[in-house]
N, CA, C and O of each residue as an XYZ file, in Angstrom:
392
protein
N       0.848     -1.181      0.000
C       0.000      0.000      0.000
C       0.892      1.243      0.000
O       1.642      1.532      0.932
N       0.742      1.984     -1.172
C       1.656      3.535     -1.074
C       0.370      4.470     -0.024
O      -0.828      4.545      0.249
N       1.696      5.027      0.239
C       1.028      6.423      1.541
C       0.491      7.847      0.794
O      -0.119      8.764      1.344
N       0.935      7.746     -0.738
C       0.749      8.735     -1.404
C       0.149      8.539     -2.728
O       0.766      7.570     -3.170
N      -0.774      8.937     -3.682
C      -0.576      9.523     -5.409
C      -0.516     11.051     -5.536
O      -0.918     12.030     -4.909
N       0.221     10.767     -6.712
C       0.787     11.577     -6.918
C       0.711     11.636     -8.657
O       1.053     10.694     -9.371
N       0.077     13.228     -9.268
C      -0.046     13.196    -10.427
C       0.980     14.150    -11.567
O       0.683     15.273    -11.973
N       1.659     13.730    -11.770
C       2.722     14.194    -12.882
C       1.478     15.376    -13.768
O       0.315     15.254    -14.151
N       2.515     16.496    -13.794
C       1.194     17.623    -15.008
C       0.709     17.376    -15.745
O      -0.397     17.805    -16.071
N       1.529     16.383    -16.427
C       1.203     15.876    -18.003
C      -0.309     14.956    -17.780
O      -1.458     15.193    -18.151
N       0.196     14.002    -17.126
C      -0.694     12.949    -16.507
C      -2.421     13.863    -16.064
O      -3.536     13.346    -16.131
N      -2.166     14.960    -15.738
C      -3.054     16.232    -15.320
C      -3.881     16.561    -16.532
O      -5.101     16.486    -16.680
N      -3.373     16.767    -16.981
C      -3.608     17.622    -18.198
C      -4.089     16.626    -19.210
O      -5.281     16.793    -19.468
N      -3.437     15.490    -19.958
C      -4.326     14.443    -20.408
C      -5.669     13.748    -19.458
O      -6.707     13.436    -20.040
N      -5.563     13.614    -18.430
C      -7.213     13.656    -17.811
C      -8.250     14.673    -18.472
O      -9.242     14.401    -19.147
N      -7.761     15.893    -18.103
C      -9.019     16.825    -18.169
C      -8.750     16.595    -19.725
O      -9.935     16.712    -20.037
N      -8.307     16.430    -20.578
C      -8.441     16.811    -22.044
C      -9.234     15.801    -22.573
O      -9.973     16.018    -23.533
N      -9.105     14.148    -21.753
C      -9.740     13.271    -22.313
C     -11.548     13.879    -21.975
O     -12.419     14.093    -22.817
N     -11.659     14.062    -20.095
C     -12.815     14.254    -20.168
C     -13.712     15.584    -21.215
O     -14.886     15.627    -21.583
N     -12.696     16.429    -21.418
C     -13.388     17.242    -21.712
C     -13.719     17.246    -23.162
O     -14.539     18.063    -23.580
N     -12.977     16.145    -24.197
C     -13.568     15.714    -25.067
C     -14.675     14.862    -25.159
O     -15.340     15.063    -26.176
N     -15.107     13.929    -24.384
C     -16.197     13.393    -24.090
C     -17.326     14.505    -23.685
O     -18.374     14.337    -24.309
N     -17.334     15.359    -22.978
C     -18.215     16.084    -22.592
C     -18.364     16.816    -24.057
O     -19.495     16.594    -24.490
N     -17.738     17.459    -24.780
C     -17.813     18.416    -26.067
C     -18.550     17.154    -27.057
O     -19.474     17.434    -27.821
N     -18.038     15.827    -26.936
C     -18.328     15.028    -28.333
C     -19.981     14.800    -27.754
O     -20.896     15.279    -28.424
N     -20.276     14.055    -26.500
C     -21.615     13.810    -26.003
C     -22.664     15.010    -25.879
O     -23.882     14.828    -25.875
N     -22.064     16.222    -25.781
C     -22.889     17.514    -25.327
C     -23.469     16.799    -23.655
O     -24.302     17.437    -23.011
N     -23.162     16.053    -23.355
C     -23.407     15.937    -21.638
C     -22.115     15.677    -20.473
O     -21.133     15.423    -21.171
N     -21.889     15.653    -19.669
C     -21.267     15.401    -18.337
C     -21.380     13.874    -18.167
O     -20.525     13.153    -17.652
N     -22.285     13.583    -18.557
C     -22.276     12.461    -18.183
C     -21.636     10.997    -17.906
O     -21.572     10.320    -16.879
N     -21.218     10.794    -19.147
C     -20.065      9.481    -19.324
C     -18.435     10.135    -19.279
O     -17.414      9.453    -19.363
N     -18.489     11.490    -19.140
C     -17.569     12.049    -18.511
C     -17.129     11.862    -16.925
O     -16.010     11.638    -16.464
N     -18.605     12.060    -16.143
C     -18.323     12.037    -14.510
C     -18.122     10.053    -14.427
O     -17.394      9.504    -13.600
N     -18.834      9.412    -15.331
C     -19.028      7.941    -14.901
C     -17.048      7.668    -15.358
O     -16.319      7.197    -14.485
N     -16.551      7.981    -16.549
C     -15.133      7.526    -16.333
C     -14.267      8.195    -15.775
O     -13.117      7.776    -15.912
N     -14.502      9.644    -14.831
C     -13.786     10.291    -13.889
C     -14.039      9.163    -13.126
O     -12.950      8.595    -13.040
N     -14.806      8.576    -12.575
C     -14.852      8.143    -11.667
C     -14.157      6.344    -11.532
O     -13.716      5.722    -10.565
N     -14.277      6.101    -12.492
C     -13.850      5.001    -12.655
C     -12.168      5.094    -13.011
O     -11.754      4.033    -13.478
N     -11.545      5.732    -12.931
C     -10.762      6.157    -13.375
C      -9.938      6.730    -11.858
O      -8.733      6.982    -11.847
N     -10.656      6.843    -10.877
C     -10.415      6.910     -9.746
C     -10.457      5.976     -8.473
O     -10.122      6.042     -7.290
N     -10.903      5.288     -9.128
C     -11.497      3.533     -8.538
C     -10.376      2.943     -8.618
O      -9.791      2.450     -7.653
N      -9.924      2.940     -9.935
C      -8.888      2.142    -10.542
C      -7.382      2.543     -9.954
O      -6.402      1.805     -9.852
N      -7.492      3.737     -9.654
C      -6.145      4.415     -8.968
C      -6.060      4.027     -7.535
O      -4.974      4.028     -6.954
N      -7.235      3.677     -6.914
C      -7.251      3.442     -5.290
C      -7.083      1.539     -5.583
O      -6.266      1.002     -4.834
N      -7.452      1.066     -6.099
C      -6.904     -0.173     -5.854
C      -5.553     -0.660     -6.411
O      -4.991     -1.721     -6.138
N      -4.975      0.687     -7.565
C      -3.229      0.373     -7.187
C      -2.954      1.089     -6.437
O      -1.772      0.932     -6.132
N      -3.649      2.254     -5.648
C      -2.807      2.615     -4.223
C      -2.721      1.177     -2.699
O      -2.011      1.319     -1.704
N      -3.369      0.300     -2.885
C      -3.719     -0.702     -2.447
C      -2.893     -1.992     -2.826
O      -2.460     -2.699     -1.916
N      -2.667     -2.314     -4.140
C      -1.873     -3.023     -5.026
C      -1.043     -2.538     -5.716
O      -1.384     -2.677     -6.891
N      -0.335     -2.152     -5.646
C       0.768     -1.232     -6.464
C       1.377     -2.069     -7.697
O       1.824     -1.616     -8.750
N       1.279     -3.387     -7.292
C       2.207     -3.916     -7.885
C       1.387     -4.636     -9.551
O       2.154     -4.797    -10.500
N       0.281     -4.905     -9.685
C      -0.643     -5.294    -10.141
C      -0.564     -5.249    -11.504
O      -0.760     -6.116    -12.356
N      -0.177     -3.855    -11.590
C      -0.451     -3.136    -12.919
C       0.747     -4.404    -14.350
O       1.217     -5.477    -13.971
N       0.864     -4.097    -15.195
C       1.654     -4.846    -16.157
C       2.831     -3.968    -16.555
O       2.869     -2.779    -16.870
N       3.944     -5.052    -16.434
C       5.227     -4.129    -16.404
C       6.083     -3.959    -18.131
O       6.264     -4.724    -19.078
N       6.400     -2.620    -17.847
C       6.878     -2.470    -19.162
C       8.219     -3.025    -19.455
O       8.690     -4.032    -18.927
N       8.908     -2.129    -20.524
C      10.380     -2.525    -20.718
C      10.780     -2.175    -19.813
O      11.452     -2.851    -19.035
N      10.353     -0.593    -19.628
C      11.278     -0.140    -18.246
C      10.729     -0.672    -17.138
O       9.516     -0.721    -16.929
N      11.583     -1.077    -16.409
C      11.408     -2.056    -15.435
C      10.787     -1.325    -13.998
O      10.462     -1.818    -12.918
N      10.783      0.025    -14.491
C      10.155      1.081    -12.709
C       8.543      1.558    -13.320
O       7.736      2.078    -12.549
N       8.254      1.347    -14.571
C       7.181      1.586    -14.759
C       5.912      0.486    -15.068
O       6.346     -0.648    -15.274
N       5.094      0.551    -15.107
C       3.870     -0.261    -15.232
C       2.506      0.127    -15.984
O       2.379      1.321    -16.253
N       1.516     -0.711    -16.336
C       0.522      0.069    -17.372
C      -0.385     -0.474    -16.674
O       0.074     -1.462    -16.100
N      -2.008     -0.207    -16.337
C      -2.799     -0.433    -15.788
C      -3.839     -0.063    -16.878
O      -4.114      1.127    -17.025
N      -4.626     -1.306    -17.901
C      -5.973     -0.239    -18.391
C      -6.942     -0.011    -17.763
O      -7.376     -0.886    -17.014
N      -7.403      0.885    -17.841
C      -8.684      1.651    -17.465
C      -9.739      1.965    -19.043
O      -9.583      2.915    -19.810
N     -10.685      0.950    -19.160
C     -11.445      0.872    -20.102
C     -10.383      1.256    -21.884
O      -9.529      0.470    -22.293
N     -10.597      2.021    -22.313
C      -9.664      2.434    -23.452
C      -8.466      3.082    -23.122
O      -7.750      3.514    -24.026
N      -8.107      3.225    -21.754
C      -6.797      4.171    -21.729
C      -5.836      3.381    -21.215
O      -6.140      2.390    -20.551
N      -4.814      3.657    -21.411
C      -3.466      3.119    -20.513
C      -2.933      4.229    -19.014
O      -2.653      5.427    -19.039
N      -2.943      3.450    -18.051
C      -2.056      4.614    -16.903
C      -1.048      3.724    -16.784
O      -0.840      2.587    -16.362
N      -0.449      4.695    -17.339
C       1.047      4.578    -16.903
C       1.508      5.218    -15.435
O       1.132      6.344    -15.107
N       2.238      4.515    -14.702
C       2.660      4.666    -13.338
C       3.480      4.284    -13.002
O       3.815      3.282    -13.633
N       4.614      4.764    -11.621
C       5.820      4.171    -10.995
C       5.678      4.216     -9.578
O       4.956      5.087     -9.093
N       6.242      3.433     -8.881
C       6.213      3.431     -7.250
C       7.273      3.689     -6.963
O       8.162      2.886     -7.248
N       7.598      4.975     -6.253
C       8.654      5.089     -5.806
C       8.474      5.650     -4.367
O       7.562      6.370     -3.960
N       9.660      5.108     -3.615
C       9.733      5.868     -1.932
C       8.050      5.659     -1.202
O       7.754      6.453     -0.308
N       7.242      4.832     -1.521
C       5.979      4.511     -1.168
C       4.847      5.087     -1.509
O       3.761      4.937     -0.949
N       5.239      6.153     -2.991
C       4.257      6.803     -3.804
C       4.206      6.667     -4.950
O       5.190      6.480     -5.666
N       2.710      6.759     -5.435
C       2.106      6.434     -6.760
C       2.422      7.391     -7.627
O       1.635      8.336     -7.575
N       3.198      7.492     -8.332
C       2.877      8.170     -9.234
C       2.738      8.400    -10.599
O       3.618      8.003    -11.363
N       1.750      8.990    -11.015
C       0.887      8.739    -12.288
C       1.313      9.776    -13.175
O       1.283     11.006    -13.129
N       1.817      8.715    -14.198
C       2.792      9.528    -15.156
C       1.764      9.999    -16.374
O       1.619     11.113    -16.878
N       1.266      9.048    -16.589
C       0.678      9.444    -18.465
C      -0.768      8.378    -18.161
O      -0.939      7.444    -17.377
N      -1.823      9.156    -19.381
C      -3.322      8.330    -19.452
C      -3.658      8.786    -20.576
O      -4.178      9.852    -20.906
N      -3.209      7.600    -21.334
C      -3.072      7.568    -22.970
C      -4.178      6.658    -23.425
O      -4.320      5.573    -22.861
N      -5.025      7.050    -24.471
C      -6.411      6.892    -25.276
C      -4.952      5.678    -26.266
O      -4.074      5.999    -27.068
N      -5.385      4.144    -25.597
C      -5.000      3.378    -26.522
C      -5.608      3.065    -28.106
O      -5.432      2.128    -28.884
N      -6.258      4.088    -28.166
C      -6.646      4.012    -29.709
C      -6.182      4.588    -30.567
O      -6.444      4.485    -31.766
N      -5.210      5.467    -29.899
C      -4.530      6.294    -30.832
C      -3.386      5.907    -31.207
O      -3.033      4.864    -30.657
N      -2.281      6.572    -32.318
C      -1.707      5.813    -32.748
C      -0.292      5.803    -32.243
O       0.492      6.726    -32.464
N      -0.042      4.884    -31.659
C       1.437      4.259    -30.213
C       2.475      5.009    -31.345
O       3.453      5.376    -30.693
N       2.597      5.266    -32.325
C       4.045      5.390    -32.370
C       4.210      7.132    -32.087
O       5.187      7.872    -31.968
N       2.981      7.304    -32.058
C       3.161      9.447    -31.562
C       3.319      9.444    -30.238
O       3.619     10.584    -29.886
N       3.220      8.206    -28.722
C       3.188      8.415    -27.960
C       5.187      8.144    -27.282
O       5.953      7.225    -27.573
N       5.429      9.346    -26.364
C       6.511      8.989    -25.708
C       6.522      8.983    -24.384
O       6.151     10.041    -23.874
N       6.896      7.939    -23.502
C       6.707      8.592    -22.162
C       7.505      9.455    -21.438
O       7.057     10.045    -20.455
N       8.987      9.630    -21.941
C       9.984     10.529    -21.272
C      10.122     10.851    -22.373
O      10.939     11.725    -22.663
């Protein structure tokens, strides 16, 4: 169990951009607040399980999906932290994580 999450800007900033395309494409809140939320579910049971998630090349990071997205995350010093939440539909070779 980490004592902390912790959200990288980027990681910030792709949240609100995903929801706020859902809200613009639906014209409602709706399936916006239902995968905020799920999306927060999913973060408390790797604050719980840290280890869970599926490990990449790099060996300090891990991928966890959350319906269509990937979170990317690392545990370090007993905190979560949430690097990137990437729309796996898009196309992997535009994505970098460092």
């Amino acid at each position: 169990m980490v004592r902390r999450i912790i959200w990288s800007k980027r990681a910030v900033l792709e949240r609100q951009e995903i929801l706020l395309y859902w809200v613009e494409r639906n014209k409602s809140k709706s399936y916006s607040i239902k995968l905020n939320k799920l999306i927060s579910e999913e973060i408390k049971i790797l604050a719980k399980n840290p280890f869970i998630g599926r490990e990449t090349d790099d060996a300090d990071i891990r991928i966890k999906v959350v319906r269509d997205y990937l979170l990317f995350y690392e545990v370090r010093d007993n905190e979560l932290h949430i690097l990137s939440l990437w729309d796996s539909r898009r196309n992997p070779g535009s994505f970098q994580l460092k």
